[in-house]
C-alpha positions as CSV (number, residue, x, y, z in Angstrom):
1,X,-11.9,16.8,-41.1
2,X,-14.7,15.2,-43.3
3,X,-12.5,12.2,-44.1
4,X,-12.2,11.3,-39.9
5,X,-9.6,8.3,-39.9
6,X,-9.6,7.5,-44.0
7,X,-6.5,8.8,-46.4
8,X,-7.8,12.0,-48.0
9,X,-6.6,10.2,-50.9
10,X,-8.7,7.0,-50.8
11,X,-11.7,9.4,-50.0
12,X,-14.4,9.0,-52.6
13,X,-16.5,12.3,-52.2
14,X,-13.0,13.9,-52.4
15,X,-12.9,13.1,-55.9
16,X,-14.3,15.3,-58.4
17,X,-17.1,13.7,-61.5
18,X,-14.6,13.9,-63.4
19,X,-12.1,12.1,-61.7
20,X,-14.3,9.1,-61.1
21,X,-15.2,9.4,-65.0
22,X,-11.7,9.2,-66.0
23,X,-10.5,6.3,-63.8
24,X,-8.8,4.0,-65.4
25,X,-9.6,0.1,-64.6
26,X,-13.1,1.2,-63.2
27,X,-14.5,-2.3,-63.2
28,X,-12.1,-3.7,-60.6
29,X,-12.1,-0.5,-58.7
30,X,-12.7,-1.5,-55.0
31,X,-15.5,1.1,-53.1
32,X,-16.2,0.1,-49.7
33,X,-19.0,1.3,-48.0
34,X,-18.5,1.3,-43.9
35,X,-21.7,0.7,-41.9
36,X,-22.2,1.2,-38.1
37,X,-25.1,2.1,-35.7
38,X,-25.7,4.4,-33.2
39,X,-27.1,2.3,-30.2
40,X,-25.9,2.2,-26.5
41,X,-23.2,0.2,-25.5
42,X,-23.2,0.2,-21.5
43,X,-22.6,2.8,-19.4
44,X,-18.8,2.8,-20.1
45,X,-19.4,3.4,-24.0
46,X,-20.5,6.1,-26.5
47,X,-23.2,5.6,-28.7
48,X,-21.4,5.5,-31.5
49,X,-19.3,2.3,-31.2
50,X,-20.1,0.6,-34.4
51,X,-19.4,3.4,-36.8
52,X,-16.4,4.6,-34.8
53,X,-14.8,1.0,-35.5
54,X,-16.1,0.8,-39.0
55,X,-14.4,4.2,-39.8
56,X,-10.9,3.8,-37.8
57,X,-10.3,0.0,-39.1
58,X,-10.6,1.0,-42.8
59,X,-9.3,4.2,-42.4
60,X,-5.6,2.1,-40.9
61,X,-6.7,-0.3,-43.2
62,X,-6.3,1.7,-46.2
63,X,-3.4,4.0,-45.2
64,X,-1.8,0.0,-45.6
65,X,-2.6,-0.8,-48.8
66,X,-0.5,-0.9,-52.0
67,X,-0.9,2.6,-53.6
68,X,-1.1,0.7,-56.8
69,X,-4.2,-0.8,-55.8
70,X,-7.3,1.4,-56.1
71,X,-9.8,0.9,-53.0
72,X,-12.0,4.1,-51.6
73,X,-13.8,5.0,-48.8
74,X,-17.5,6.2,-48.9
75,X,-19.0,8.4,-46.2
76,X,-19.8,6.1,-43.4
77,X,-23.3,5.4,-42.9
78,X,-24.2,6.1,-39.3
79,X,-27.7,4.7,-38.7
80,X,-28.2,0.8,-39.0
81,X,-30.9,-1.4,-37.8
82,X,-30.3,-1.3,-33.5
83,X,-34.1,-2.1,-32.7
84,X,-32.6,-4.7,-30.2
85,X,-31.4,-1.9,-28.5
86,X,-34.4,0.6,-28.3
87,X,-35.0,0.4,-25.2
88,X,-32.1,2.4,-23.9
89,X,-32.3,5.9,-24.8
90,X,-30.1,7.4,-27.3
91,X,-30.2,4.6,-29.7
92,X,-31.3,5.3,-33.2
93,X,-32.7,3.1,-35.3
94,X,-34.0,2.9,-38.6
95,X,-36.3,0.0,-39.8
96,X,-35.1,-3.2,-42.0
97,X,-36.8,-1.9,-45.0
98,X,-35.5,1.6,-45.0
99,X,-31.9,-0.1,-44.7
100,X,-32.6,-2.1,-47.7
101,X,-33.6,0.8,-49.7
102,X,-30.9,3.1,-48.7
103,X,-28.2,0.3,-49.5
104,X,-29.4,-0.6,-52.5
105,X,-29.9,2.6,-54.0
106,X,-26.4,3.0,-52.7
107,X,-25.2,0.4,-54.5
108,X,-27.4,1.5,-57.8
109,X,-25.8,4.4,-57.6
110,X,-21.6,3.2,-57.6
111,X,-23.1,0.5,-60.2
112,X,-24.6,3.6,-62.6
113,X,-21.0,5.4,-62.3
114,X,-19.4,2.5,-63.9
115,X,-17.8,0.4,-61.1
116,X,-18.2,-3.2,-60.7
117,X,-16.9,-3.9,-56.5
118,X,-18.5,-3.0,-53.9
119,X,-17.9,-3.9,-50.3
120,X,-20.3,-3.5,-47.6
121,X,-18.3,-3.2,-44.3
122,X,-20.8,-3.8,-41.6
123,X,-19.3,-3.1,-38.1
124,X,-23.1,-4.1,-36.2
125,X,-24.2,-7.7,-35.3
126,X,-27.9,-6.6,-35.6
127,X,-27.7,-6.1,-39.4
128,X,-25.4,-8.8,-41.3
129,X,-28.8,-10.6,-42.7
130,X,-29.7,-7.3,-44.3
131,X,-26.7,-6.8,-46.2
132,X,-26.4,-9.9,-47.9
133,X,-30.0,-9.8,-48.8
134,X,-29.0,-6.5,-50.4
135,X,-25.7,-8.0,-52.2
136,X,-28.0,-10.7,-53.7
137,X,-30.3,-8.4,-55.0
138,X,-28.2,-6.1,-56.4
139,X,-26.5,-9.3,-58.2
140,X,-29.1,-10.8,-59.7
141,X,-30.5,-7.2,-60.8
142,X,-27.0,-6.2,-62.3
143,X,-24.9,-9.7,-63.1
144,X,-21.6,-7.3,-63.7
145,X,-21.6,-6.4,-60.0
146,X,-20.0,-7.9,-57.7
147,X,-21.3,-7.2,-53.8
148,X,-19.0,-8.5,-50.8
149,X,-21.6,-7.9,-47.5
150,X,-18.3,-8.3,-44.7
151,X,-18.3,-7.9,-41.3
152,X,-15.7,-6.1,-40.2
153,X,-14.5,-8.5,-37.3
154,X,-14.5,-11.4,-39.5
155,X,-11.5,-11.0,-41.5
156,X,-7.9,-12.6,-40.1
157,X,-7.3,-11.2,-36.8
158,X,-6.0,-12.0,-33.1
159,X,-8.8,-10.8,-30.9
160,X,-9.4,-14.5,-30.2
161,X,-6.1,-14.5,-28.9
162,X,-6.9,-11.7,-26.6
163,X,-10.1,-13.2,-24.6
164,X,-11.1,-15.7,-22.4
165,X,-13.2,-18.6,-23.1
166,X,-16.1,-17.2,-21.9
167,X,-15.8,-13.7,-23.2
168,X,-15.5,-15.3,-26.4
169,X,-18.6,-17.5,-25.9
170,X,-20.8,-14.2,-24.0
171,X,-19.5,-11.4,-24.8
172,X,-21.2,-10.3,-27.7
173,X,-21.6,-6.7,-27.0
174,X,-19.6,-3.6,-25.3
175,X,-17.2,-6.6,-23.7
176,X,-13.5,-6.8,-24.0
177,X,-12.7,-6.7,-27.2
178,X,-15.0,-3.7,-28.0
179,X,-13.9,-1.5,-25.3
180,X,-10.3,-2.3,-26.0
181,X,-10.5,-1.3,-29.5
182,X,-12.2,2.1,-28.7
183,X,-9.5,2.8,-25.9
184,X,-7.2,2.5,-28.9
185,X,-9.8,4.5,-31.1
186,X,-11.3,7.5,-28.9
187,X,-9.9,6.8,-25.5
188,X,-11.3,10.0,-24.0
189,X,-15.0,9.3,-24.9
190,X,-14.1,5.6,-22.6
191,X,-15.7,5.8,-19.1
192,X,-13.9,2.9,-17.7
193,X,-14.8,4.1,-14.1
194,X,-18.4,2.8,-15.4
195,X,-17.3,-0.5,-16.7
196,X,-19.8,-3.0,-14.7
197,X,-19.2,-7.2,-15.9
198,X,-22.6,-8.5,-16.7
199,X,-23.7,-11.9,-18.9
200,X,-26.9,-13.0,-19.7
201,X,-28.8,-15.1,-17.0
202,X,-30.9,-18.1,-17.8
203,X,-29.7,-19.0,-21.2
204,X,-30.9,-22.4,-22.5
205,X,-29.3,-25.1,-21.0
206,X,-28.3,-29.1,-22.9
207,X,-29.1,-27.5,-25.4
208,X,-28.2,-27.0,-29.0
209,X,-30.1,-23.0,-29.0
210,X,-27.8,-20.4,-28.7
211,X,-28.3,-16.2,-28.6
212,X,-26.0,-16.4,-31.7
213,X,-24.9,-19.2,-34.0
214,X,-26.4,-21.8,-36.2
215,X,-29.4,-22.5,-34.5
216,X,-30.0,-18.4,-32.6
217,X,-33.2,-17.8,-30.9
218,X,-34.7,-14.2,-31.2
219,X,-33.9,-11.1,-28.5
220,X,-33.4,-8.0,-27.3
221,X,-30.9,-6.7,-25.5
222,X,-33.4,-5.6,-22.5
223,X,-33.7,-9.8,-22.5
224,X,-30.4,-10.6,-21.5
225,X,-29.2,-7.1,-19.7
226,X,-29.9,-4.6,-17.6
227,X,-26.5,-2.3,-18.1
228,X,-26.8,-3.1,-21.5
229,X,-23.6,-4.3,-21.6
230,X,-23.4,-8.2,-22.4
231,X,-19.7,-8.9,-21.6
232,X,-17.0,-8.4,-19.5
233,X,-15.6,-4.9,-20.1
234,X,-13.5,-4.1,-17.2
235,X,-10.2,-6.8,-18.1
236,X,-10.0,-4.3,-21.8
237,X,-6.7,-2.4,-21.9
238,X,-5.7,0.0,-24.9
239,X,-2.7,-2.7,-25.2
240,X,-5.1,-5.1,-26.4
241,X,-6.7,-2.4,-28.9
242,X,-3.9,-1.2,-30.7
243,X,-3.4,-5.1,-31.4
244,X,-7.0,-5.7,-32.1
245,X,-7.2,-2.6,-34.4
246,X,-3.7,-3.4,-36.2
247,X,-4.4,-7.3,-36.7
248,X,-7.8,-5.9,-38.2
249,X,-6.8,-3.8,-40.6
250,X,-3.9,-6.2,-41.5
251,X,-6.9,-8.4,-42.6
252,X,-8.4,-5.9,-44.2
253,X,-5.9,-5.0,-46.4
254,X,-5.7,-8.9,-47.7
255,X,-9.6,-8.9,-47.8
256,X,-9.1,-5.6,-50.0
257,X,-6.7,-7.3,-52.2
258,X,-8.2,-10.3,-53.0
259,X,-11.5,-8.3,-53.7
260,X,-9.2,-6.3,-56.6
261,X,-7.8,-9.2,-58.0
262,X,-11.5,-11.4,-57.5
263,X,-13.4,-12.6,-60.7
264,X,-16.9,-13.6,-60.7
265,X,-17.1,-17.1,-61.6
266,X,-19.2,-18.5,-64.5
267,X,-20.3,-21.4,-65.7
268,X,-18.7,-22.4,-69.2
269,X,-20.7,-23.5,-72.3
């Protein structure tokens, strides 16, 4: 079905015009808009990773929430910036600019129907930067709006808990955590038999530069891996995913409702 993982209910192109002109409360409405990528991820992994996750942790997410709270789901958008990855066929990319533009007329778009929230729910670590240049924008350009650029791993959840000290340090992309939550997610499209361990060599040394992190130096993924894989993959188990994916969209659904109940702040005269 169109909706994939997300309540047919909390399905915004489900709705009719005139549902979404009637809607009561339409200024504290929450619309989320889930963003992925289609870029490799290993050998073990589909191509579409990213949007898979953004999709099936909102979707749980919002079969969660309070029914008395109103939150939808727009269409996921597929494409992000993966130019880090182009070197690995089947990785699609589209360029910073055309992100921006799409995203913001986007966001021009939910602003013009009357709503006031909206979430960008960013499951790629190649984009984040491009999303809160976009909330800013749209901001300033619209002071009624309020724009929440998320990333979807970010909220309260255990997958800490779930990974060594080095995975958590390393493993930035189509690891443990990743390939536990799509064993959970799509566990036929999961080539485990492929799974190959591989961190990046030669990383800065006594030194306060890191890959990511307050002081990141620029890459590509061709840099730092030949499998394309940067991570330890083979330790994931679907045990850990259905805890990963259920701790996430447990955070979620308290991100969701403080977004409903959020206020802008303002200075007072």
């Amino acid at each position: 079905m169109l909706h994939s993982f997300i309540p047919p209910a909390r399905f915004f192109p489900y709705l009719t015009w005139q549902d979404i002109a009637k809607m009561p409360n339409k200024q504290n409405v929450v619309i989320i808009q889930p963003i992925g990528a289609i870029e490799q991820h290993g050998l073990h992994l589909p191509i579409i990773v990213d949007s898979a996750i953004s999709v099936a942790v909102l979707g749980k997410a919002l079969s969660k929430l309070d029914v008395d709270i109103p939150a939808y789901a727009l269409p996921n958008i597929y494409y992000g910036k993966s130019n880090e990855h182009w070197h690995f066929p089947g990785t699609i990319t589209l360029t910073s600019q055309t992100l921006i533009s799409l995203l913001m007329e986007v966001g021009e778009s939910i602003y013009r129907a009357g709503f006031r929230k909206l979430v960008f729910m960013n499951s790629h670590g190649g984009q984040p930067q491009i999303l809160e240049l976009v909330a800013r924008d749209l901001h300033i350009k619209y002071n009624d709006f309020c724009i929440f650029p998320l990333f979807t791993w970010r909220v309260p959840n255990i997958a800490k808990e779930l990974l060594t000290p080095k995975e958590l340090e390393l493993g930035i992309h189509a690891g443990d955590a990743e390939t536990s939550l799509m064993l959970a997610i799509l566990p036929e499209q999961v080539k485990m038999t492929d799974a190959v361990t591989e961190y990046p060599q030669n990383l800065p040394t006594d030194s306060v530069l890191s890959m990511e992190g307050k002081l990141p130096f620029a890459w590509a993924t061709k840099d730092l891996s030949q499998s394309g894989v940067i991570g330890d993959p083979t330790t994931a188990t679907k045990e850990k995913g259905d805890r990963i994916w259920e701790s996430l969209a447990n955070g979620w659904v308290q991100t969701i409702k403080d977004i409903y109940k959020f206020q802008q702040p303002k200075t007072t005269n």
